[in-house]
N, C-alpha and C positions, 0 to 999 in steps of 0.2 A: 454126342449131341444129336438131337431130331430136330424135325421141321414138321410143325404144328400148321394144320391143316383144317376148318370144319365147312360144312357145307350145314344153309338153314332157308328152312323152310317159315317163312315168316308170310304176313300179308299182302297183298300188292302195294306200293307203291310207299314202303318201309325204306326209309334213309339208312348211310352205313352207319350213321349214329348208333339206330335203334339196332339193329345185327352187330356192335360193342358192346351197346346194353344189355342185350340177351347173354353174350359171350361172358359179361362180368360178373352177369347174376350166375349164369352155370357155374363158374371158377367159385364161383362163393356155396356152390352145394344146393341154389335155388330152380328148380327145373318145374316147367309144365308139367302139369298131371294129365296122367291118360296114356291112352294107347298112339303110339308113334303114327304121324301123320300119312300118308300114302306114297306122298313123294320119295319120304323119308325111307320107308321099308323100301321102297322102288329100289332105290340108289343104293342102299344098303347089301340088297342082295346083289345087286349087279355088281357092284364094287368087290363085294367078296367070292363071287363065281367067279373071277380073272385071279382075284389075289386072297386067298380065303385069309380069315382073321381067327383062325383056331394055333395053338401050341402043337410043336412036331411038325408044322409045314414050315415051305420054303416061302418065304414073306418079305414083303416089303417094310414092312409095322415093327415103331421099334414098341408098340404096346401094343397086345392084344389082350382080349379081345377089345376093339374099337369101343369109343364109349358111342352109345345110340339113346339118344332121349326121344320124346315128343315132336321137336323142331327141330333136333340136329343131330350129327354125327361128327362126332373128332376123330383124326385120322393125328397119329403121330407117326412121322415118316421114321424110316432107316436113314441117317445120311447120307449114306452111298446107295440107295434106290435107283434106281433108273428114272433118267425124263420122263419116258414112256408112263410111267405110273401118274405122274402128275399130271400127261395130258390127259390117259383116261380118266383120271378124278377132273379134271375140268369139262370132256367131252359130257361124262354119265350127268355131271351137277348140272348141265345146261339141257342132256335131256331129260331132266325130270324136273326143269324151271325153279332150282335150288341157289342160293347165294354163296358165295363164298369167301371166308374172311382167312385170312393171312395174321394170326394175332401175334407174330414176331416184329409187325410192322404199324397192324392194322388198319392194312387197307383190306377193303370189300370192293367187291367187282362178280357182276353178271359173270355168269360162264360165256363163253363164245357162241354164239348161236346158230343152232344143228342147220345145216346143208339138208334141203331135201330133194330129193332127183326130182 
């Protein structure tokens, strides 16, 4: 079993409705066109410099590679991942002002928002 994860880059002031909407239309094979948004690639690499998303590493992901659209990234967890992984995927999603849905449950929720000294 995994634990389904995406982080999306949507436009300000976007309800968890509409971050459903986008998640249903993905599930149905419907996705933005174009080159992934900047947040997106931001999170993307960072997420994968701690925990690369390639075959033959030691991973967190029970699918690789991560799927990466335009506005989102789906993370399919290992079961047995560590917490640690999950707070980094909610630390990196807040600093790159990404949303985050949970579609096991579907709730959406802000990442935590970053501490600056």
């Amino acid at each position: 079993m995994t634990f389904d994860l995406s982080v999306w880059a949507l436009g300000h002031g976007v309800s968890a409705a509409d971050v459903r909407a986008a998640h249903n239309r993905c599930r149905q094979g419907v996705h933005v066109a174009g080159a992934p948004e900047p947040r997106i690639l931001s999170f993307y690499r960072a997420v994968t410099a701690g925990y690369p998303d390639r075959p033959g590493t030691r991973t967190p992901w029970a699918v690789t590679p991560l799927h990466v659209a335009a506005d989102h990234v789906e993370m399919n967890l290992d079961e047995s991942c560590p917490d640690q992984v999950l707070l980094d995927i909610e630390r990196l999603a807040g600093e790159h002002g990404l949303l985050l849905l949970d579609p096991q449950d579907g709730s959406v929720y802000p990442p935590p928002t970053p501490v600056t000294g």
